[in-house]
C-alpha positions as a Markdown table, in Angstrom:
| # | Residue | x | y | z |
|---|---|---|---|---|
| 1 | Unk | 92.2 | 80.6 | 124.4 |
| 2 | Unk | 95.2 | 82.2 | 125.4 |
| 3 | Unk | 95.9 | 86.1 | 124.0 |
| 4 | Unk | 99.5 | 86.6 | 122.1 |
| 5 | Unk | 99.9 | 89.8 | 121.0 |
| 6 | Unk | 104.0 | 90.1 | 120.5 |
| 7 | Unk | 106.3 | 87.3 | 119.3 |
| 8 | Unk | 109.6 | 86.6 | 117.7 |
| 9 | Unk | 110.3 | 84.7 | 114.4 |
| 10 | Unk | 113.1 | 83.5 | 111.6 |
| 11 | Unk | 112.1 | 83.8 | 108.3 |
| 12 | Unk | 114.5 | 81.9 | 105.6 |
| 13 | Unk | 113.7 | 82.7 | 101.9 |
| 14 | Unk | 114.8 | 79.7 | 99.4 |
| 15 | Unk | 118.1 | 79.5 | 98.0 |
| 16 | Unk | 118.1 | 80.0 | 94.2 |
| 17 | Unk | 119.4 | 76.7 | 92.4 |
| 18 | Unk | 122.7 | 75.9 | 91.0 |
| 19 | Unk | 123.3 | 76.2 | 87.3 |
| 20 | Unk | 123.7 | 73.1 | 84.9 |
| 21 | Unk | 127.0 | 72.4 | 83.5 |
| 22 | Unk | 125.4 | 70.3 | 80.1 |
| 23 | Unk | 126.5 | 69.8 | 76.4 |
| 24 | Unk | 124.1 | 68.2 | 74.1 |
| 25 | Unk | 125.3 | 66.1 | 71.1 |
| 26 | Unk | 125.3 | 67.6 | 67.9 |
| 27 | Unk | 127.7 | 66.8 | 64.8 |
| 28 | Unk | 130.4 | 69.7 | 64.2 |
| 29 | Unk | 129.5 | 70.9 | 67.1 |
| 30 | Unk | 132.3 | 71.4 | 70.0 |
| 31 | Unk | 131.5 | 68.9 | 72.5 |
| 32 | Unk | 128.3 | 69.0 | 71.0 |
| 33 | Unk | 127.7 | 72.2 | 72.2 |
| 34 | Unk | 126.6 | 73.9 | 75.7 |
| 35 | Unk | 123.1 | 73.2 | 77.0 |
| 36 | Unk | 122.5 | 73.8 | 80.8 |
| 37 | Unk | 119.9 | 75.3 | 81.8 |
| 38 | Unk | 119.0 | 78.0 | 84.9 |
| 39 | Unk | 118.4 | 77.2 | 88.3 |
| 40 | Unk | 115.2 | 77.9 | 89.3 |
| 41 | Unk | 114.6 | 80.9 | 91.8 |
| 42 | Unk | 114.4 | 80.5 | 95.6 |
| 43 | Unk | 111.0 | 80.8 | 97.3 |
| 44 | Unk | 110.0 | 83.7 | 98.5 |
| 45 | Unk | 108.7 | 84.3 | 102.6 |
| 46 | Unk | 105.1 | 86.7 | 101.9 |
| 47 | Unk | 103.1 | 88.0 | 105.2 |
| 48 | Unk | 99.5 | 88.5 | 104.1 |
| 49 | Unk | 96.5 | 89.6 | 106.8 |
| 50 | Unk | 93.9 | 87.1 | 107.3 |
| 51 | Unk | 91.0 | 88.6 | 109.2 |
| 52 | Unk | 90.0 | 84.9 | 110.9 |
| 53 | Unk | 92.9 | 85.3 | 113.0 |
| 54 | Unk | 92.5 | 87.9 | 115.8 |
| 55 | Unk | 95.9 | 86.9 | 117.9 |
| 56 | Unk | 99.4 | 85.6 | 117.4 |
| 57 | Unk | 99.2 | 82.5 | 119.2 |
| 58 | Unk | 99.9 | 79.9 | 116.5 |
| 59 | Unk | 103.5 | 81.5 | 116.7 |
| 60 | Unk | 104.4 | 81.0 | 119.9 |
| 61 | Unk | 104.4 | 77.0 | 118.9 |
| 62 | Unk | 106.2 | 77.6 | 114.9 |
| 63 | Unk | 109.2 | 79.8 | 115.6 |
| 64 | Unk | 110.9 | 79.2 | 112.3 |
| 65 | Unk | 109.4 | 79.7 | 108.8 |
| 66 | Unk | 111.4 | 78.6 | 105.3 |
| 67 | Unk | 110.5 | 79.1 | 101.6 |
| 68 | Unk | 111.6 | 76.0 | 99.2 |
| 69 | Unk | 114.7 | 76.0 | 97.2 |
| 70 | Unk | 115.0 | 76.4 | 93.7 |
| 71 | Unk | 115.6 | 73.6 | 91.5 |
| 72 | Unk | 119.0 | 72.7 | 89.6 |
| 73 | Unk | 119.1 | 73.4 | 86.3 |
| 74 | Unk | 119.3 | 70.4 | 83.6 |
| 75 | Unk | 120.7 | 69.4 | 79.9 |
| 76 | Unk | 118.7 | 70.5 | 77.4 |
| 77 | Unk | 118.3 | 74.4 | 78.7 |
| 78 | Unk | 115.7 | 72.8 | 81.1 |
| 79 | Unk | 116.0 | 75.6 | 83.5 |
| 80 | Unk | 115.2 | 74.3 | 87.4 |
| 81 | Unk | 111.6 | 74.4 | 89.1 |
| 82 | Unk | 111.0 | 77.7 | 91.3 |
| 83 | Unk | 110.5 | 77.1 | 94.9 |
| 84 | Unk | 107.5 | 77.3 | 96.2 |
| 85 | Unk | 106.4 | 80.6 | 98.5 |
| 86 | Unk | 106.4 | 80.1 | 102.0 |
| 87 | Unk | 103.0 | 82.1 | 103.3 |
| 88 | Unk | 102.3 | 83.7 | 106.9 |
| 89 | Unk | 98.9 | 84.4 | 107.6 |
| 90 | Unk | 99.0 | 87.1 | 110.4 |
| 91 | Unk | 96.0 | 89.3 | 112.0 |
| 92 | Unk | 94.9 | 92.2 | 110.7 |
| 93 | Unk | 96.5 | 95.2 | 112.9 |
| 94 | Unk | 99.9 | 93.2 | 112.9 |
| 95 | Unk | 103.6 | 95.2 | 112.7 |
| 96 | Unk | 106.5 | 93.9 | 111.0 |
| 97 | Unk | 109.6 | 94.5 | 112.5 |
| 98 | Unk | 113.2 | 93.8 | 111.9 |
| 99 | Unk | 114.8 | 92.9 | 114.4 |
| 100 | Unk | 118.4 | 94.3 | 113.3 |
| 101 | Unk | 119.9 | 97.1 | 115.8 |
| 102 | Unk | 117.0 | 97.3 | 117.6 |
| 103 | Unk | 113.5 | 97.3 | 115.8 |
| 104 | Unk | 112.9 | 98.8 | 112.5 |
| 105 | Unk | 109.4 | 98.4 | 111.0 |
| 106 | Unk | 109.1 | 97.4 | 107.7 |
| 107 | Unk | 105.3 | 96.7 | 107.4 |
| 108 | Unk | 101.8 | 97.0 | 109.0 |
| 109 | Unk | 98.8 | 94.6 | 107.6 |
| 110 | Unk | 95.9 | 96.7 | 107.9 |
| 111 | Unk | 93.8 | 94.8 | 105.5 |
| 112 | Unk | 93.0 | 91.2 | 104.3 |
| 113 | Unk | 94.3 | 92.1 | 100.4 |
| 114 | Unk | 97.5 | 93.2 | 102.0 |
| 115 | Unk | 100.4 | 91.3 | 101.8 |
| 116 | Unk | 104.4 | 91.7 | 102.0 |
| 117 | Unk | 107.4 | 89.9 | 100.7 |
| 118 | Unk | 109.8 | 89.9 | 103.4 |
| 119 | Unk | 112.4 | 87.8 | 102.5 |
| 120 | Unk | 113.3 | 87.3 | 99.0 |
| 121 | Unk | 114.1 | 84.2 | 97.2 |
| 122 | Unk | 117.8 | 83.7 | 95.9 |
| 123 | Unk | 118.1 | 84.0 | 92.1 |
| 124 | Unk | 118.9 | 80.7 | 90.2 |
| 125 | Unk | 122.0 | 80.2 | 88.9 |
| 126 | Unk | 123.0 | 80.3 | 85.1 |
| 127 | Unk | 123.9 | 77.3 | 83.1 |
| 128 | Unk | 127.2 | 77.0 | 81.1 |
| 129 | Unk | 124.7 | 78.3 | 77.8 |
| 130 | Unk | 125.5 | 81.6 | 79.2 |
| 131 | Unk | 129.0 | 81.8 | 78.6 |
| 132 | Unk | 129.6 | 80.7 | 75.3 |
| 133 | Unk | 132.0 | 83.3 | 73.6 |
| 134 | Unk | 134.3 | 83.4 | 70.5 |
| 135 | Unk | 136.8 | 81.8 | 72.2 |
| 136 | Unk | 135.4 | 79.0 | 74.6 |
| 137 | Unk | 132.8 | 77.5 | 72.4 |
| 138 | Unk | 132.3 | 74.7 | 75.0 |
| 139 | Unk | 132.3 | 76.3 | 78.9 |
| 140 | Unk | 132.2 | 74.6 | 81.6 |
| 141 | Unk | 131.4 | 77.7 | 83.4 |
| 142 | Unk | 128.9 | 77.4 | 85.6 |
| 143 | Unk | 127.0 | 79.6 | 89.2 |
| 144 | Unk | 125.8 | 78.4 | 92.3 |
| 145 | Unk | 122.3 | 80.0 | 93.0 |
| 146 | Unk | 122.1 | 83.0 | 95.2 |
| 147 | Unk | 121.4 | 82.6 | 98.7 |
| 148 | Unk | 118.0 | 83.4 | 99.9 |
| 149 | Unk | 117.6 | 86.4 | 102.3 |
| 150 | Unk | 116.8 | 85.4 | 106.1 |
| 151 | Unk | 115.8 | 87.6 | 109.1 |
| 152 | Unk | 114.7 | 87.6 | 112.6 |
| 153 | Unk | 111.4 | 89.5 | 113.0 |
| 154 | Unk | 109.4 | 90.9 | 115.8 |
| 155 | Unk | 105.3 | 90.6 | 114.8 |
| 156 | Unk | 103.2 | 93.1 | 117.2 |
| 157 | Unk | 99.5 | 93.1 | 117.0 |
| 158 | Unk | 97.5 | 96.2 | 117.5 |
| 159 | Unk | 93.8 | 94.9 | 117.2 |
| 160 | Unk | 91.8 | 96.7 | 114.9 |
| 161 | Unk | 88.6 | 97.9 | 116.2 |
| 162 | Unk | 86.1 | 100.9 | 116.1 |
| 163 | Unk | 85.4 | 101.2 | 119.8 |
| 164 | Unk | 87.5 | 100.5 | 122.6 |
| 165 | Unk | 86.4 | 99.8 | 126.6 |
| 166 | Unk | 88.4 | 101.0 | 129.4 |
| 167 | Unk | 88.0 | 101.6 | 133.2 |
| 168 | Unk | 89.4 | 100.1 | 136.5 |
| 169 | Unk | 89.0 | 96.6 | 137.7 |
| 170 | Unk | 85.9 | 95.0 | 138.3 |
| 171 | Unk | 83.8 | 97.7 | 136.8 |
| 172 | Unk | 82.0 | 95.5 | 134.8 |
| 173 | Unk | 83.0 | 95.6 | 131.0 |
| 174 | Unk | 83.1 | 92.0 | 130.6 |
| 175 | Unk | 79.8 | 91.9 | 131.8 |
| 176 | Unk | 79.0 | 94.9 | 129.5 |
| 177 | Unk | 80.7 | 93.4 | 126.1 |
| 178 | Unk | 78.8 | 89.7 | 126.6 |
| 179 | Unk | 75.5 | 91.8 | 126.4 |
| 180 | Unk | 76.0 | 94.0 | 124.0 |
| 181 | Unk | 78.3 | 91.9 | 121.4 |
| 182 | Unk | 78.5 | 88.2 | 120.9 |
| 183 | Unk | 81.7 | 88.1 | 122.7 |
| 184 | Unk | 81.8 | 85.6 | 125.4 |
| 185 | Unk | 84.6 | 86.5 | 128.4 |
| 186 | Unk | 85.3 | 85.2 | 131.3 |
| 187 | Unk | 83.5 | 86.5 | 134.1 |
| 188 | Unk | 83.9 | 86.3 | 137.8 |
| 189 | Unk | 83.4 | 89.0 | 140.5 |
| 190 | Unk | 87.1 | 89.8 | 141.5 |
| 191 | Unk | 89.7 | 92.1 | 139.9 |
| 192 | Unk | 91.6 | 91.5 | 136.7 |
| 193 | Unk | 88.8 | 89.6 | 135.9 |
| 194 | Unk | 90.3 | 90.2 | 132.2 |
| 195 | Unk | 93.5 | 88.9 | 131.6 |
| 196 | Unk | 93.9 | 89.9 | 127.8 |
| 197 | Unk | 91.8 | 91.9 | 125.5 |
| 198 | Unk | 88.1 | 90.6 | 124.3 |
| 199 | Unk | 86.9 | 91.7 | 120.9 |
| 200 | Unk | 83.2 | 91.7 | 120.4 |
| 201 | Unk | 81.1 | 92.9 | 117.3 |
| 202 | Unk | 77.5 | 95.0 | 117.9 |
| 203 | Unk | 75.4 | 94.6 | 115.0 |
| 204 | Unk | 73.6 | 97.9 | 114.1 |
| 205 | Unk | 71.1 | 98.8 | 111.4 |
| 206 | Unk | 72.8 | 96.3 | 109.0 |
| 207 | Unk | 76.0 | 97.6 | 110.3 |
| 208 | Unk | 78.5 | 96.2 | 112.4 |
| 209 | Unk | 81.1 | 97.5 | 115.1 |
| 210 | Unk | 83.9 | 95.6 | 116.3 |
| 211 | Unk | 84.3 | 96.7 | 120.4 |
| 212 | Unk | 87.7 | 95.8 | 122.2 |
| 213 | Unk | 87.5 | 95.4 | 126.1 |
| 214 | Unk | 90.9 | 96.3 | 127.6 |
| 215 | Unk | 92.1 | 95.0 | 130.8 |
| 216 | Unk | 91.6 | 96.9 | 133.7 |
| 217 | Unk | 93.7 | 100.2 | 134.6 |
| 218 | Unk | 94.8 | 100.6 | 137.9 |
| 219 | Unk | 96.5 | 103.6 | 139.3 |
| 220 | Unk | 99.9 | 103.6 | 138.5 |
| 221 | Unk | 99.7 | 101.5 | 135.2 |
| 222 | Unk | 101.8 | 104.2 | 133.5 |
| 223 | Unk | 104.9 | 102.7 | 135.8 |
| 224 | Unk | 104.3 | 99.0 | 135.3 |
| 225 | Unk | 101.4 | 98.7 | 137.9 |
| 226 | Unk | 98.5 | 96.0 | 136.7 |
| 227 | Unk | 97.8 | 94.7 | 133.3 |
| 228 | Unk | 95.9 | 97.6 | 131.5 |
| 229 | Unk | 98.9 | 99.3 | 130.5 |
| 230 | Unk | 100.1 | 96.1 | 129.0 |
| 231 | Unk | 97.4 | 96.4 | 126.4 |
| 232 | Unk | 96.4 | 99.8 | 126.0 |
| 233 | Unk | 98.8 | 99.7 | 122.4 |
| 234 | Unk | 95.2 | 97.9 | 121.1 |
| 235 | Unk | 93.0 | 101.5 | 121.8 |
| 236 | Unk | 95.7 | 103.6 | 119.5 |
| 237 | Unk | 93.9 | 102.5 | 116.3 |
| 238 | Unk | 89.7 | 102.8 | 117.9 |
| 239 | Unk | 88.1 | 106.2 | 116.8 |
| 240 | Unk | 86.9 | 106.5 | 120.0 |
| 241 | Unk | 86.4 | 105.2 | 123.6 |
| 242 | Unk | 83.5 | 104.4 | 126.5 |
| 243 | Unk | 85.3 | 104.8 | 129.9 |
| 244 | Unk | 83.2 | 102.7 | 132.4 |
| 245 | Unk | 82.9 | 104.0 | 135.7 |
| 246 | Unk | 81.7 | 101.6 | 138.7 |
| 247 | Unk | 78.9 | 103.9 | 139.7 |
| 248 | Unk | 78.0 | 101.6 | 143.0 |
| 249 | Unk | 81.0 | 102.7 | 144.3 |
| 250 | Unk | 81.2 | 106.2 | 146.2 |
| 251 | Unk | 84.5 | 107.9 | 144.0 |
| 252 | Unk | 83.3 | 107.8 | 140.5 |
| 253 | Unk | 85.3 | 111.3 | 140.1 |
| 254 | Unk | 88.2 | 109.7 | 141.4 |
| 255 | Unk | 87.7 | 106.8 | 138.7 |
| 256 | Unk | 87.4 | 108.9 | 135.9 |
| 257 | Unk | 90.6 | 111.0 | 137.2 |
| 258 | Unk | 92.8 | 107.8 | 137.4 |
| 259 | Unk | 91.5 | 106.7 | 134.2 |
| 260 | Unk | 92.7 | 110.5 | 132.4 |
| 261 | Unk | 95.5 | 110.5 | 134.1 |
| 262 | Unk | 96.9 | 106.5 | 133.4 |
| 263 | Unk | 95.5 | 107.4 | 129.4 |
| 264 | Unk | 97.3 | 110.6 | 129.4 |
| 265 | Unk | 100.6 | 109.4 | 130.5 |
| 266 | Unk | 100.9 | 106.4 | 128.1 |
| 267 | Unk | 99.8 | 108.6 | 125.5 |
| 268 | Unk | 97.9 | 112.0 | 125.5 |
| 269 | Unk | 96.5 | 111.1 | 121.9 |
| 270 | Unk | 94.1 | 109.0 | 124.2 |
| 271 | Unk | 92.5 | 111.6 | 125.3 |
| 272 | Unk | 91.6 | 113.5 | 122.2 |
| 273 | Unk | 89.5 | 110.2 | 120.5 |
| 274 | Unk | 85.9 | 110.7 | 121.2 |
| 275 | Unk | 84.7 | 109.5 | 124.2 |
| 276 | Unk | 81.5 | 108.2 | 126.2 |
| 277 | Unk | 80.8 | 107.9 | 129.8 |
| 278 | Unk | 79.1 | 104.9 | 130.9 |
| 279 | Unk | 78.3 | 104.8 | 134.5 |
| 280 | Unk | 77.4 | 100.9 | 135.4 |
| 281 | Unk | 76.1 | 99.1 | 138.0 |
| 282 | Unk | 73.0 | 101.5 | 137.9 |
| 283 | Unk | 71.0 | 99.0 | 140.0 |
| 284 | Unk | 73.0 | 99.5 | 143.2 |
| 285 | Unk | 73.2 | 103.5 | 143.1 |
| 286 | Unk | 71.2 | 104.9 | 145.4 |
| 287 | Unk | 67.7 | 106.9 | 143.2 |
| 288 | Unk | 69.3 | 110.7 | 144.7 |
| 289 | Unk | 72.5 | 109.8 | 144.0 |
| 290 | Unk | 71.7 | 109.6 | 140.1 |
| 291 | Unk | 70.9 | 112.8 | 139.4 |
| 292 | Unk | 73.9 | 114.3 | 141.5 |
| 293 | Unk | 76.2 | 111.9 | 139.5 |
| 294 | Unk | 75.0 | 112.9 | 135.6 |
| 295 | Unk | 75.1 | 116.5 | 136.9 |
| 296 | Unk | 79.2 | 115.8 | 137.7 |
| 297 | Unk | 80.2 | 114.6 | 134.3 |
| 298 | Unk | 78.3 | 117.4 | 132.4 |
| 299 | Unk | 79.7 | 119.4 | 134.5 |
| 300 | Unk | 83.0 | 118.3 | 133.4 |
| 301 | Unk | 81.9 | 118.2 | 129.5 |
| 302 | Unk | 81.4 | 114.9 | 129.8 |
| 303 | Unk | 77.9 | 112.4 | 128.1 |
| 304 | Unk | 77.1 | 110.2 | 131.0 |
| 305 | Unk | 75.0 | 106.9 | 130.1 |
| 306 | Unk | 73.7 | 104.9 | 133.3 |
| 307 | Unk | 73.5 | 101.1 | 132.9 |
| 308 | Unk | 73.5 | 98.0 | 134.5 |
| 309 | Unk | 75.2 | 95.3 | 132.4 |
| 310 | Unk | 73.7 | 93.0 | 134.7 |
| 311 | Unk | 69.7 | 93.2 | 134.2 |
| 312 | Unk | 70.3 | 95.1 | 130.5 |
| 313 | Unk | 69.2 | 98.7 | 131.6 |
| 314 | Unk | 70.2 | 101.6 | 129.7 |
| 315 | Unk | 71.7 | 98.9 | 126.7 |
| 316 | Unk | 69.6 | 100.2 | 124.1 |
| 317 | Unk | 70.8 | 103.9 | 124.7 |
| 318 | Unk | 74.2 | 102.8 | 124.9 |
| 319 | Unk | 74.1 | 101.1 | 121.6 |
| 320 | Unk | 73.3 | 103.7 | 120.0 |
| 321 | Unk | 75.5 | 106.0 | 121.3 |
| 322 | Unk | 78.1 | 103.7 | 119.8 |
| 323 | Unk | 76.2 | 104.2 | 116.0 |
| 324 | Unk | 76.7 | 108.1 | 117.0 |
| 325 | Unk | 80.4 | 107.8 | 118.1 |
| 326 | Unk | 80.7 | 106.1 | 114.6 |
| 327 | Unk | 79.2 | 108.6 | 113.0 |
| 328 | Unk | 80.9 | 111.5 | 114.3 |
| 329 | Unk | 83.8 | 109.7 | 113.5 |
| 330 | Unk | 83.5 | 109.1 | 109.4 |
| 331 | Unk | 82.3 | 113.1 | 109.0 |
């Protein structure tokens, strides 16, 4: 399924309907006297989160969303039906913007109960009932319904999850996610393996946490280089981060350094989230270089984790480093 995380759409609340210009008939009565009734009220556009969606695909195919108009009043004071709400259902993690002189945000859904009215419906016009007076017992005074309110909007999603994966190409988090969640990526053995962002869920002591595997960072991703950089905006909201290191590879320093340094420039808030080391591929590091290599992130402050994602070493430990990383996190 293809991964939409930023999309453009018109929104068109309902126009409010026109008053009723009525006079029933009633004996002494000028013209019987004035009965039309309201319009009814426009329609009005509500977002609302729906947690079953996790991109915004569906709107890359529906670019234009309209509430229904309100009804004409009638004779009789029958005031007009309201139009009926038009409803977008959006992922949780979504932004609202306006787009109106640039972007201004006028909502995030965050949670499924949340919901926004973002273009309101046009009031209905009044009948000519309104405007008796002394001196016109029988108006023919009458209003057109208000128009409803219509914008262009911008939707951004941000996906909302408790930990997120990062690390160069080809490291092996795909791998990684399919054995520790039920996510089920794509996986091949070249770079950019991971074109968009997998979400997986770990199931923990009756618990659950939802992991987001980012695409890979390449050095220079701050300017534009690679895809990581792309989608690093779904990170901002995790509590913390496992930085996977390809430890078959003889640089795993130098890894790590590009991966600080990309995180850092895009945003330094990054790097204050707590964080894991997992070095992966155990199975094709060398038994003395192990040692030397969980000696080098201590050294640095870092907790190291070896693993192979492949043959589902060091996946227990891992797991429940996560349930401690959550922990930390909700003292």
């Amino acid at each position: 399924m293809r991964f939409v995380d930023e999309v453009s759409i018109f929104v068109k609340a309902g126009d409010g309907g026109r008053g009723c210009v009525s006079f029933r008939r009633e004996k002494y009565v000028p013209k019987g006297g004035p009965d039309g009734g309201d319009g009814g009220k426009g329609g009005d556009v509500i977002i609302k989160g729906d947690k079953n969606q996790i991109s915004l695909l569906d709107f890359k195919y529906r670019r234009v969303f309209k509430a229904e108009k309100g009804s004409n009043g009638s004779g009789n004071n029958k005031k007009g039906r309201d139009g009926k709400d038009c409803i977008i259902r959006v992922p949780l993690g979504t932004l609202i913007y306006e787009e109106k002189n640039g972007l201004v945000l006028l909502k995030e859904i965050l949670n499924e109960e949340d919901s926004f009215v973002v273009a309101k419906g046009g009031r209905g016009g009044r009948g000519n009932a309104h405007f008796v007076s002394p001196v016109n017992q029988a108006p023919e005074k009458f209003e057109y319904g208000e128009k409803g309110e219509e914008k262009r909007l911008r939707l951004i999603l941000k996906l909302m999850a408790d930990v997120g994966l990062v690390g160069l190409p080809n490291v092996g988090k795909s791998t990684l996610i399919s054995k520790i969640t039920r996510a089920t990526p794509k996986i091949a053995e070249y770079p950019f393996t991971t074109l968009s962002p997998n979400l997986g869920v770990v199931n923990i002591d009756d618990d659950y946490f939802v992991i987001a595997d980012i695409p890979g960072i390449i050095k220079g991703a701050s300017s534009g280089k690679g895809l990581g950089l792309k989608f690093l905006r779904h990170i901002e909201r995790t509590s913390s981060l496992i930085w996977v290191i390809d430890g078959s590879l003889d640089n795993p320093k130098t890894q790590y350094e590009i991966l600080k340094e990309e995180l850092s420039l895009y945003d330094k808030s990054l790097l204050q989230k707590k964080r894991l080391i997992v070095l992966n591929k155990e199975d094709l590091i060398p038994e003395e270089k192990k040692a030397n290599y969980e000696k080098l992130f201590k050294e640095m402050g870092e907790k190291v984790i070896l693993t192979s994602a492949l043959y589902g070493t060091g996946l227990d430990r891992l797991i429940e480093e996560i349930k401690n990383l959550d922990e930390k996190r909700n003292k």
